[in-house]
N, C-alpha and C positions, 0 to 999 in steps of 0.2 A: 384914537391917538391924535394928538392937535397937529403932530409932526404930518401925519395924512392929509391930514385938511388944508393944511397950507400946502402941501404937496399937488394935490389936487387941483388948487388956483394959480399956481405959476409952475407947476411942469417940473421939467428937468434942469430947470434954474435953480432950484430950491439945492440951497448950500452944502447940504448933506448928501448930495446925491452926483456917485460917478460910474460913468459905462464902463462897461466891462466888456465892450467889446460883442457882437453879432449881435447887436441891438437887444442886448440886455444890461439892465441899468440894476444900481443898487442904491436903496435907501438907507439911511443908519440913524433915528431916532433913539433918542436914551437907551442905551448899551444892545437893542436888537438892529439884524441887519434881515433886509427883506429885499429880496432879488426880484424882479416883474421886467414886461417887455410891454412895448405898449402891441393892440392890436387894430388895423382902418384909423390910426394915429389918436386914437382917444379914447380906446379901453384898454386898461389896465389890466393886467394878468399877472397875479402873483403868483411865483413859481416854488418858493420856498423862503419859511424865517428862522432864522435863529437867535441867540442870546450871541451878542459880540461877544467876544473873549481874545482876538486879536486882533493886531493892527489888519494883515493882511486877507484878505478873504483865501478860505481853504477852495484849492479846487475843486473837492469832493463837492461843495457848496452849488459850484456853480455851475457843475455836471448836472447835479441834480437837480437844480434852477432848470435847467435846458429840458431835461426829461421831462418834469414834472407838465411842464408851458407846452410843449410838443403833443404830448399826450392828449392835452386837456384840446388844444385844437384841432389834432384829426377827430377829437368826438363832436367838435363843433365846429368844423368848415367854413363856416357862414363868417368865421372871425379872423378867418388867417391873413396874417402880417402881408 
């Protein structure tokens, strides 16, 4: 997705993109929204995507953003925020 790549080179600048609060951010490239945190401030941890369908993010979204990012770094330590 080109919306990543440009994402990638200017961060959390990039126009499409708003926190949500306990340092997770949200992307929304052409109608998907993809939740991530950063990790050691320069990796990326996608937590979950989905197809937008409304203006507001469902919190079920962004629970399971949290889960999913959680999860993934007590299996990988070495990466924690």
């Amino acid at each position: 997705m080109e919306a990543i790549k440009v994402f990638e080179e200017i961060g959390i600048k990039y126009k499409n993109i708003n926190s949500l609060g306990d340092g997770l951010y949200e992307i929304k490239p052409s109608g998907v929204r993809a939740y991530f945190k950063y990790a050691k401030n320069k990796i990326i941890i996608i937590g979950f995507i989905v197809l937008k369908k409304t203006q507001k993010a469902p919190k079920r979204f962004i629970e399971q953003a949290h889960r999913n990012i959680d999860r993934y770094l007590e299996a990988n330590k070495e990466l924690q925020i």
